[in-house]
Every structure is written in structure tokens, then in C-alpha cells.
ROSE-4610 file (N, C-alpha, C; in Angstrom, 1 decimal, always signed):
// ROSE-4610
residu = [X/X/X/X/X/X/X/X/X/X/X/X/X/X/X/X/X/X/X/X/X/X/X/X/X/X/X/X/X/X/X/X/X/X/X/X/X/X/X/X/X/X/X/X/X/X/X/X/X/X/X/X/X/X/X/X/X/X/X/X/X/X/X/X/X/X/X/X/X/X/X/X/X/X/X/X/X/X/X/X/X/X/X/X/X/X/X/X/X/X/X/X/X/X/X/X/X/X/X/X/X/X/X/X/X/X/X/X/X/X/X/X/X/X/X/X/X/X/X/X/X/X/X/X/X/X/X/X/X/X/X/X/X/X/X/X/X/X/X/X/X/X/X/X/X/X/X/X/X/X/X/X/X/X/X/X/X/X/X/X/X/X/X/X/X/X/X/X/X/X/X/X/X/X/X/X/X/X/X/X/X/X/X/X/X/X/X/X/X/X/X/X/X/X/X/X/X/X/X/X/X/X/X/X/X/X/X/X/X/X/X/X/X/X/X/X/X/X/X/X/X/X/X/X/X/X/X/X/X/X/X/X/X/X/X/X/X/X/X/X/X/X/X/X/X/X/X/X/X/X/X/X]
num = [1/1/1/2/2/2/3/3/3/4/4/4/5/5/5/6/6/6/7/7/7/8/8/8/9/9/9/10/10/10/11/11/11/12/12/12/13/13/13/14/14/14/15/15/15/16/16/16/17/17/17/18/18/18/19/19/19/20/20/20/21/21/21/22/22/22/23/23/23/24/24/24/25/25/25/26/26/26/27/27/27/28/28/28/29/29/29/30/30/30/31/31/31/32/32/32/33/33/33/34/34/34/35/35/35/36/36/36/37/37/37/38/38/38/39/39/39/40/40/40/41/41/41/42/42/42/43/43/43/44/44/44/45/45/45/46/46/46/47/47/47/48/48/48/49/49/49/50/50/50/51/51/51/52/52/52/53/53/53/54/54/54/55/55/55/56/56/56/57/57/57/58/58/58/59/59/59/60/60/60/61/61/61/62/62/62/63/63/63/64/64/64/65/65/65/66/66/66/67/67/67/68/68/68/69/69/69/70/70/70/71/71/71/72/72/72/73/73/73/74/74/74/75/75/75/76/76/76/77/77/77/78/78/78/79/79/79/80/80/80/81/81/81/82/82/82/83/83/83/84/84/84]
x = [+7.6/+7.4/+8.5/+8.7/+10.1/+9.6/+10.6/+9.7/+9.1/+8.4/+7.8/+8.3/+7.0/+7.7/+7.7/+8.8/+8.6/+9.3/+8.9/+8.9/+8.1/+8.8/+8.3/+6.6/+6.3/+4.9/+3.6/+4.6/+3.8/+3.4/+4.5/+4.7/+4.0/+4.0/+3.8/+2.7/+1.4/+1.0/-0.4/+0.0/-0.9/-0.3/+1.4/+2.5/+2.8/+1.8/+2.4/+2.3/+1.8/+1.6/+3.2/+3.2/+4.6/+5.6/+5.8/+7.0/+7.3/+6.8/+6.8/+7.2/+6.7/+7.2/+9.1/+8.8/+10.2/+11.1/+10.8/+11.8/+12.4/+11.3/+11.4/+12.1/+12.2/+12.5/+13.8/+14.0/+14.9/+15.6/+16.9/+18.0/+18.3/+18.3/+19.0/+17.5/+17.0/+15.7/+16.2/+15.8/+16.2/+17.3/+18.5/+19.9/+19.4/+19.2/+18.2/+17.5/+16.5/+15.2/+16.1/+16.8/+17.9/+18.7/+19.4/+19.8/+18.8/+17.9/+16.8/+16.0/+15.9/+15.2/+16.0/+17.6/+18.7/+18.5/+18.8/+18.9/+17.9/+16.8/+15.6/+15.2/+15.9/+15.5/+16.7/+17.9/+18.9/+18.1/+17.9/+17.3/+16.2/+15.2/+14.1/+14.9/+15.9/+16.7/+17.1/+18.0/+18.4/+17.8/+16.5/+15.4/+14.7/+14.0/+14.0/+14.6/+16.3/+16.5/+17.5/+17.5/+17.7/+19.0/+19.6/+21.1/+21.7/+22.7/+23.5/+24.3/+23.3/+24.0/+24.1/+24.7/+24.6/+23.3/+23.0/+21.7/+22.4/+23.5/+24.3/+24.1/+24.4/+24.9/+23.2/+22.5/+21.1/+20.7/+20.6/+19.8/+21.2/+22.2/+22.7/+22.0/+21.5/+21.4/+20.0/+19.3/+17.8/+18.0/+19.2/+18.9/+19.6/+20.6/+20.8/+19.6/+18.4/+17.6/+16.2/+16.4/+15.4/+15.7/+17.2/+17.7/+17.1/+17.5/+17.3/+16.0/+15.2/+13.3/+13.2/+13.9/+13.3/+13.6/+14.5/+14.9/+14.3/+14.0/+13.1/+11.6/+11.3/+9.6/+9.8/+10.8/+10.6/+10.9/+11.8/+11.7/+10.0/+9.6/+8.4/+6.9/+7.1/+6.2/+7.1/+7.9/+8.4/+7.9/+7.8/+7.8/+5.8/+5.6/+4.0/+3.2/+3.9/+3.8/+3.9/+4.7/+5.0/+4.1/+3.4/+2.4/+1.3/+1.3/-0.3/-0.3]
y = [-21.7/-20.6/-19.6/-19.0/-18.1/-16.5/-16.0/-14.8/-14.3/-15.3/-15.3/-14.8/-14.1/-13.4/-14.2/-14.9/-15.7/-14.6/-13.1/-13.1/-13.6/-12.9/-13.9/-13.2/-12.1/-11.7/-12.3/-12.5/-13.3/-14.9/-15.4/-17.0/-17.3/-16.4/-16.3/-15.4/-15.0/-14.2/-13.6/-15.3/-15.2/-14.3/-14.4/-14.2/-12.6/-11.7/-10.8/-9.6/-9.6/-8.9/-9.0/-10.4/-10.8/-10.6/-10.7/-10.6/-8.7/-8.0/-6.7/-6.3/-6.9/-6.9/-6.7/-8.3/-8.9/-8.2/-7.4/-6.8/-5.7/-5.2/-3.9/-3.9/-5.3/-5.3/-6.3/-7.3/-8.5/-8.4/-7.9/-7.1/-8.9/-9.7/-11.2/-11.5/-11.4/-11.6/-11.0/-9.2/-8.4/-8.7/-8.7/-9.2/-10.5/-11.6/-12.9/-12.3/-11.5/-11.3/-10.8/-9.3/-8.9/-9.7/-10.4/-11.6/-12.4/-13.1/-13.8/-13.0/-11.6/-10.7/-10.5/-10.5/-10.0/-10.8/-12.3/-13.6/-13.5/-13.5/-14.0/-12.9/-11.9/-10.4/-11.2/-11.4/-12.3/-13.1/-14.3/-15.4/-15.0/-14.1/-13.8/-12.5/-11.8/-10.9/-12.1/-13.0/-14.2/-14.5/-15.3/-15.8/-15.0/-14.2/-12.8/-12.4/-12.5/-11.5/-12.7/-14.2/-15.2/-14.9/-14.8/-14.5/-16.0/-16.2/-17.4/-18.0/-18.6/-19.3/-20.6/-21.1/-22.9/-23.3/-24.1/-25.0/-25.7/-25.6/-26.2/-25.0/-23.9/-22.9/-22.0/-21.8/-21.8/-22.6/-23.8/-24.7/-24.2/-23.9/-23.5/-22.3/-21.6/-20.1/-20.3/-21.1/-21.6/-22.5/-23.3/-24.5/-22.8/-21.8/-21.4/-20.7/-20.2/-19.6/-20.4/-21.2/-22.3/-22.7/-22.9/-22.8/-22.0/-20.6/-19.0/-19.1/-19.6/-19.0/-20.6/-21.2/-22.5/-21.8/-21.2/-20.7/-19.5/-18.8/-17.7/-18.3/-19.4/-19.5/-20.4/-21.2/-21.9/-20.7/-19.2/-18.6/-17.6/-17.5/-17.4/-18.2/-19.8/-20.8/-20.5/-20.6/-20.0/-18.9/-18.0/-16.7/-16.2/-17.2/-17.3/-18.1/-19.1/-20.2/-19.2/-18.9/-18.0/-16.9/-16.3/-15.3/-16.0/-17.3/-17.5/-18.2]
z = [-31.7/-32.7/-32.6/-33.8/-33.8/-33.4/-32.0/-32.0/-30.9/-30.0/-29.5/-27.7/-27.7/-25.9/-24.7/-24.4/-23.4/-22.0/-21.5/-20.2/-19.6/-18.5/-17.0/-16.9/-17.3/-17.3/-18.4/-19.2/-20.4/-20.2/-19.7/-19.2/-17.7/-16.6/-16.0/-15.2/-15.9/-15.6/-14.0/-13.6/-12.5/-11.4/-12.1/-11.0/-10.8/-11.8/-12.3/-11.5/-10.4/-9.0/-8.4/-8.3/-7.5/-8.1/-9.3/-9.9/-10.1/-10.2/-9.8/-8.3/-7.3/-5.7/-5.8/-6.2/-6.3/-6.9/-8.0/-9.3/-8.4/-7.2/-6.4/-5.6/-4.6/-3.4/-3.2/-4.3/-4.0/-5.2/-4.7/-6.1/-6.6/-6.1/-6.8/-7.7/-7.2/-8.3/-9.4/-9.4/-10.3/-11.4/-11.0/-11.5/-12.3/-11.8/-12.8/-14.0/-13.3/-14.0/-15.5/-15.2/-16.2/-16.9/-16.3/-17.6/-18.5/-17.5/-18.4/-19.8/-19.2/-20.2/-21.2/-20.8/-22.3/-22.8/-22.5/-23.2/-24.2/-23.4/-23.9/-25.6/-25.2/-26.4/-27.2/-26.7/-27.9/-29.0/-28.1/-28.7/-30.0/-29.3/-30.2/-31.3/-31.0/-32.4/-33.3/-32.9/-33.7/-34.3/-33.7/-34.6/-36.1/-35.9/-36.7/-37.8/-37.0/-38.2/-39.2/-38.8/-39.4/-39.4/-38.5/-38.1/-38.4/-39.3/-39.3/-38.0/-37.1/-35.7/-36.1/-35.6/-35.7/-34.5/-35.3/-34.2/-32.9/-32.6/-31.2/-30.3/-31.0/-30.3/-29.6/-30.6/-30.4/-29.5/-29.6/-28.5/-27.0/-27.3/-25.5/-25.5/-25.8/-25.6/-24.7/-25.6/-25.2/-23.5/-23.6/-22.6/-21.3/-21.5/-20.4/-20.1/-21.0/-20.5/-20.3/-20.0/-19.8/-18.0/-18.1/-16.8/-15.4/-16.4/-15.8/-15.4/-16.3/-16.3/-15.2/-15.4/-14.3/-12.6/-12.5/-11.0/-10.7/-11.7/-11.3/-11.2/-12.3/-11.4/-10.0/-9.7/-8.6/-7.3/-7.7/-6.7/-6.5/-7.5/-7.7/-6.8/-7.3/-6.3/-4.5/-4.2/-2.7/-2.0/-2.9/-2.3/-2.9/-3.2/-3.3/-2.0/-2.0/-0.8/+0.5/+0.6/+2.0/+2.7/+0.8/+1.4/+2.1/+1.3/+2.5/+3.3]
């Protein structure tokens, strides 16, 4: 669906204790989290405001932030695991 909020608190929301730790204390998290969140506000402006992209160029924008949001939740399941 076009639009739609995919952060990491929205997508993620069991995690949403941890992912605030993290934003606080682990600047490589933060630095990620910051890219993923520009991307992510790109993609959803694009969508919206029906900006003429090519569908190649769109689906890389999606596949890098698909990337992004895959290594942020797997540093997410690690640093969940650890606490207990």
C-alpha cells in the first residue's frame, strides 16, 4: 500500500523499548536507523506525491531499504537474545 509507515517502531513494535536503548547508546545502530528513516520518508514522499520515477529505480530504493530494515532487525533479535 502506498504511503504507508514502515519504521522500525511501527514494524517492529515489541522491540520498541530496545530500539530506543539502542538509538541512545550504539551510534552504528543510530547512523542505520538515520538512513533507513530518510529512505524510508523518500520512498513514502515519492509515492504520494506521484513523483514520475521509473519502476526500476523505485524497486532499488525499496530493495536498499529492505536491506537496511533486514540488518537493523537482525541487530535487534542479537541484542534481544543477549538480554536474557
Amino acid at each position: 500500500m502506498l504511503g504507508e509507515d514502515h519504521s522500525l517502531t511501527a514494524d517492529f513494535p515489541k522491540f520498541q523499548t530496545l530500539i530506543q536503548r539502542l538509538l541512545k547508546s550504539d551510534s552504528t545502530f543510530l547512523q542505520d536507523n538515520k538512513r533507513y528513516t530518510a529512505l524510508d520518508n523518500e520512498i513514502r514522499e515519492l509515492e504520494l506525491s506521484n513523483a514520475p520515477i521509473d519502476d526500476a529505480d523505485i524497486g532499488l530504493l525499496k530493495q536498499e531499504r529492505s536491506v537496511l530494515k533486514d540488518a537493523l532487525y537482525q541487530r535487534l533479535l542479537k541484542e534481544s537474545a543477549l538480554q536474557k
